[in-house]
N, C-alpha and C positions, 0 to 999 in steps of 0.2 A: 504494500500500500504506500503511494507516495505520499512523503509530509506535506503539512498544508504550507502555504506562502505566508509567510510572517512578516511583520514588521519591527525592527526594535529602534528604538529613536537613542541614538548615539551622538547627535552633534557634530557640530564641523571641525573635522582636527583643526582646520587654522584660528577655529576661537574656543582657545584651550578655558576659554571664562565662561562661556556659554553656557548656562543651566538650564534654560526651559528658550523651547521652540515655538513659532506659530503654526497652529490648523486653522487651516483656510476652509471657506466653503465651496471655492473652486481652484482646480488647478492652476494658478496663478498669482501673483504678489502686484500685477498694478491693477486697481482701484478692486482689488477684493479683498473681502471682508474676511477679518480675523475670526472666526468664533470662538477660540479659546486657547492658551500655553498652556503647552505637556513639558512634562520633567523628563532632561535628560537619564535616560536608565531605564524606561517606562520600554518592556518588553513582551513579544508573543504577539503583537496585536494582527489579527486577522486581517488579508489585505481580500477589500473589495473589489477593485477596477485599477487601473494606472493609464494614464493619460498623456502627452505632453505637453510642455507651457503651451498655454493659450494663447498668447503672445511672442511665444517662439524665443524668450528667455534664453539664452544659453552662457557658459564658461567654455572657453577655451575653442569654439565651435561645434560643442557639442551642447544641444535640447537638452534644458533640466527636463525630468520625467517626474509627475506625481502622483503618490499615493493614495489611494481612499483605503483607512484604515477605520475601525471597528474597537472603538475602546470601551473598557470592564464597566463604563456604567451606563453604554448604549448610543452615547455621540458617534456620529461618523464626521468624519474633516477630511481633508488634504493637505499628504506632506511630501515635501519634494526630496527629491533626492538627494542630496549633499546633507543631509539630516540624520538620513535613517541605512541602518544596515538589513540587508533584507537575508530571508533563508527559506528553503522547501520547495516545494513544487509553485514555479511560477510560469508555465509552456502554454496555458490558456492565455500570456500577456506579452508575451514573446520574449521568456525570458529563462536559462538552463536549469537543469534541477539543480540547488545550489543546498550540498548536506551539510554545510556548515554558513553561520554569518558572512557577508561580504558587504562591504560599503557600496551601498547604489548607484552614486556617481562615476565609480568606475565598471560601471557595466553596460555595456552594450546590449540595447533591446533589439529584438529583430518586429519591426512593424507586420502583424498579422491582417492578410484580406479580411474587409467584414462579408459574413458568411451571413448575415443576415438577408434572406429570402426580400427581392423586392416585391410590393403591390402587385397583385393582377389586374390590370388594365380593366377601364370599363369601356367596354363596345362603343363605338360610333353606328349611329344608324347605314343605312348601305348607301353607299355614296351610288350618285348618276354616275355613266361610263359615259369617259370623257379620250376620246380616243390623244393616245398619249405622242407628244412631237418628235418628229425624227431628229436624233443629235448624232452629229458624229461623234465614234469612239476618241475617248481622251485617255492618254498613257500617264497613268498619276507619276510624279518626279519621286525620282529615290531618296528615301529621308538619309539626311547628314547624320551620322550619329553624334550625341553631343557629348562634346571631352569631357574627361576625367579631372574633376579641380583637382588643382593643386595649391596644397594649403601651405601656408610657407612656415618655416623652422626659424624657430626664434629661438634666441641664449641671453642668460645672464652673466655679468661676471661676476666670479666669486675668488679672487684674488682680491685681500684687505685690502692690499697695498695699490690695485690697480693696476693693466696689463697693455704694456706697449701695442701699440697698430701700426705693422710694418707694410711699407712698401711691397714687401714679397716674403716668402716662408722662409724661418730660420735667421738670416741675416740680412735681413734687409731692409733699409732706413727707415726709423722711426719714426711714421707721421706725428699721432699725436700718442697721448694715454686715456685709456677707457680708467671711469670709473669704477669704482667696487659699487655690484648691483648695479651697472648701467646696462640698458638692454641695447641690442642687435639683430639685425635680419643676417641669419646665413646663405650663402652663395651660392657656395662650393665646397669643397676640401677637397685634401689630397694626404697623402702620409707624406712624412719628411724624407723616408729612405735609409737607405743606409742599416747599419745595426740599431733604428733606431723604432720606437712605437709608434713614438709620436704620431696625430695627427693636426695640421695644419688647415684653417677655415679661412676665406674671405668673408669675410660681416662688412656690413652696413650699419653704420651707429647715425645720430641722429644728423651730422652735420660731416663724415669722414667715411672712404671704404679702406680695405686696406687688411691683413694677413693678422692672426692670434692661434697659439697653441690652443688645442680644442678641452686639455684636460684642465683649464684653468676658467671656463664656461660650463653653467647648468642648462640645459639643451631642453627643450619644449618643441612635442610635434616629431612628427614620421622622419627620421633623416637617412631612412637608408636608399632615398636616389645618390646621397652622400656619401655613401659607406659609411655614416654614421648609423646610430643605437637608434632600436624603433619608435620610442618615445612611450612605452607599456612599462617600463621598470620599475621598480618601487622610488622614490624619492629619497632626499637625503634623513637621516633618522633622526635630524636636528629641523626646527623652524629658522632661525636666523642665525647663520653660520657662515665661514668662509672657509676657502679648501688650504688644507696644509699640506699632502703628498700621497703620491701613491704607490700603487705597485713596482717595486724595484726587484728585482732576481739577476742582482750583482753586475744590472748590462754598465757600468758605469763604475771601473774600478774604484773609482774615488768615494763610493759609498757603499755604507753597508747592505746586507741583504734585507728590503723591509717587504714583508708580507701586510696587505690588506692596504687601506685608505686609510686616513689620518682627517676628519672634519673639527675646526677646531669652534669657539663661540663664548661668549661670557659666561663666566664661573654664576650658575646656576640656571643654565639652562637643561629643558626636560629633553630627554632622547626618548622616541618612539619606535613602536615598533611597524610592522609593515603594515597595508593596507587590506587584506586580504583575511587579518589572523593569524596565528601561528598559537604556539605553546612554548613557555620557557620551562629548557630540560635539564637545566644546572646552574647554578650560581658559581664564582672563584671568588672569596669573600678573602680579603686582603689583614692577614690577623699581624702585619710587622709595620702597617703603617699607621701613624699617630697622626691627631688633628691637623700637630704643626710641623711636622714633618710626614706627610703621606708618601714619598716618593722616594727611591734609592738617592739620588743627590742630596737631598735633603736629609740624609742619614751618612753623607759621608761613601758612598757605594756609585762608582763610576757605571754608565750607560750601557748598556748588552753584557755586563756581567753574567757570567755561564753560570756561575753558584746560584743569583736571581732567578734564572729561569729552569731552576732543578726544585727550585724550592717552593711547596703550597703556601707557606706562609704570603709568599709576595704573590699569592695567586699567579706562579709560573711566569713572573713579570707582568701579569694581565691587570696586576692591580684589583679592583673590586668589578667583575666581569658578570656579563649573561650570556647564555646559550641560548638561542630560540631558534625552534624546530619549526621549517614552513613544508608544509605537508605537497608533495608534487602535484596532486591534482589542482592547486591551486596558483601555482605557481603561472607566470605572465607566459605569452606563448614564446617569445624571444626566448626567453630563459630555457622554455622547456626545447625549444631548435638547439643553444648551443648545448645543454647536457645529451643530447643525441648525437654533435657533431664528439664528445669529448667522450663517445660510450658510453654515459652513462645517463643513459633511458631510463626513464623511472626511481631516478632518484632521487630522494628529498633533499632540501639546501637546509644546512645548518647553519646560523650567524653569530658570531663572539662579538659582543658590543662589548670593550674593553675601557681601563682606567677610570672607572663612575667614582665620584666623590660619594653617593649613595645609590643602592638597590631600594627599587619601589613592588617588586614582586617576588613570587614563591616559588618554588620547583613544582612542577605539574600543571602550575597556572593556565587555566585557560587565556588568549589573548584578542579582547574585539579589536577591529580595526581600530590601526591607527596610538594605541594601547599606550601609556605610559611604563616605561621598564626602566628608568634611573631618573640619576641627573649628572651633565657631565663631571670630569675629576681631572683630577692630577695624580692619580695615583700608580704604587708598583714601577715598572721601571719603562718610566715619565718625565718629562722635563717642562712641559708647560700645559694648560688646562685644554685638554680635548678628550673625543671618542675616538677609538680604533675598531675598524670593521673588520674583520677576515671573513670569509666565508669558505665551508668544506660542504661536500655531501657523501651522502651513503645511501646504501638499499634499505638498510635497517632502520623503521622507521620508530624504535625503541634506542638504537645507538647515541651513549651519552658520552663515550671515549674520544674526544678531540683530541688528541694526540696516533688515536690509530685512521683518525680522517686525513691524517698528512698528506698521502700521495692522493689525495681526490681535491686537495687543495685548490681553489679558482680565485681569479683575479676579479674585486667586488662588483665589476662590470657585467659580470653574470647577471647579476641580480640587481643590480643599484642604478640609478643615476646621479652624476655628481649635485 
């Protein structure tokens, strides 16, 4: 028996202050009426209909979608999608059977034909015969098919410091410098070449064109005419953050080995977790760092020390860490194409959110979208306040041994966007 379609009103990760939502009496927000705020948390509610804006509403270019929900004391409203996490059987609405929670806003509805039977015609009386004009045959014109939009790829910057706009990739003279958080239309790209990852974008800023390394841009929108990332990834696990580095595997003698991403952001911001759900399957709870000293520096203990990373006390270097387990049927389809290019089909991604100044969850935890799991830190072997992502996967969807996830180890682009 399929589960029914539910509704649970979860709020919008971007307004982490949000407590109560409006129901509307129609799918829509201009000039329609409120009938009443529900409490963020208020779950199960039976879903009646879904609609799109009336109005044609949308983020990002996509239609908000809204709900007709069925709440415990007999009101029916309308709640849109960026509000509510849905789950169950939802294929009368054009929408998968979804066995766990998923945030509405990112789902894709498929608009069903109305199968509603039209009227039977009422008779006309019998017309007089009216002998009908000779015409010559006309050859109707072949219809054009109409193009495929193409929606353009926008980026952020997220370098604090702000990122040179050059003439051309690599080395090439400095028009001007992009702000931190200035946006951009993308081009083009190309890889840099060489032994190197890099890749290399022409953007459009508001007033300059001109070349920027792509890993120092948070990328919005389809970019693989680019050979960029499809734009379906999960987001960074910070609201207001800048990028500090990424995946290194020694290409660059002059540095060390660093596994995962590095996003860094003011000492007390919240880290979340994906958008989909997950479950946290471990904590590395950090028992050698102290308030005022949390970090190996801070205790006299130089940076990648080997004895650090043998030891649980410093959470294996990880400082005060979470594990969260994202289950593969749920997982973005990008993600699930490169785990098939990389063998491994059907396997779930596990995520180390590392260095938390504090743990806000439990081992076993279930996770709604979007979930609060810390805040960030400085801690374990740490030199200034940020998160570290790594991501591994496995078959085993009970596997809590990140150290035997080693060789399945991937670069957080699997799964993330900067």
């Amino acid at each position: 028996m399929n589960k029914p379609f539910l509704a649970h009103i979860t709020g919008n990760p971007n307004i982490p202050t949000l407590a109560k939502v409006n129901v509307r009496t129609e799918p829509g927000t201009i000039s329609v009426a409120i009938l009443f705020e529900a409490n963020i948390g208020t779950r199960n509610l039976p879903i009646l209909g879904v609609k799109p804006d009336k109005d044609n509403s949308a983020l990002n270019g996509k239609v908000y979608q809204w709900f007709q929900a069925q709440f415990p004391d007999g009101r029916k409203g309308w709640l849109r999608d960026d509000l509510v996490s849905i789950e169950g059987d939802g294929a009368a609405y054009g929408y998968p059977l979804l066995p766990a929670a998923n945030y509405a806003l990112l789902l894709l509805r498929q608009l069903l034909p109305d199968t509603t039977p039209a009227p039977a015609p009422t008779p006309d009386p019998a017309p007089v015969p009216i002998p009908p004009p000779v015409t010559p045959p006309v050859t109707p014109p072949t219809p054009t098919p109409a193009p495929t939009p193409v929606t353009d790829v926008t980026a952020m910057v997220i370098s604090v410091s702000g990122l040179n706009l050059r003439e051309a990739p690599v080395s090439g003279r400095v028009i001007t410098r992009l702000a931190y958080k200035e946006k951009v239309k993308i081009l083009q790209a190309r890889p840099q070449g060489g032994t190197s990852n890099y890749i290399w974008a022409q953007v459009q800023s508001a007033d300059s064109m001109g070349w920027v390394r792509t890993d120092y841009l948070s990328i919005s929108g389809d970019g693989t005419r680019f050979g960029l990332s499809k734009g379906d990834e999960y987001s960074a696990p910070l609201q207001n953050y800048w990028w500090v580095r990424g995946q290194n595997h020694n290409q660059n003698p002059n540095e060390a080995e660093h596994l995962g991403w590095d996003f860094s952001a003011s000492a007390g911001e919240l880290i979340f977790a994906g958008p989909n759900g997950g479950t946290a399957v471990r904590l590395l709870t950090c028992l050698r760092c102290r308030p005022n000293q949390p970090n190996v520096l801070s205790q006299g203990i130089p940076l990648d020390n080997a004895s650090v990373f043998l030891d649980a006390g410093w959470g294996y270097g990880y400082g005060n860490a979470v594990m969260v387990r994202y289950l593969n049927p749920l997982l973005p389809a990008s993600t699930l194409e490169r785990l098939q290019k990389r063998n491994l089909a059907g396997a779930h991604l596990y995520v180390l959110y590392a260095h938390m100044s504090a743990i806000t969850v439990q081992v076993g935890q279930p996770l709604a979208p979007f979930a609060q799991i810390g805040i960030i830190g400085n801690t374990g072997n740490s030199s200034a306040t940020h998160v570290h992502v790594e991501v591994r996967a496995s078959i085993d969807p009970a596997n809590t041994d990140w150290a035997s996830m080693r060789p399945t180890e991937s670069d957080p682009e699997i799964l993330f966007r900067r």
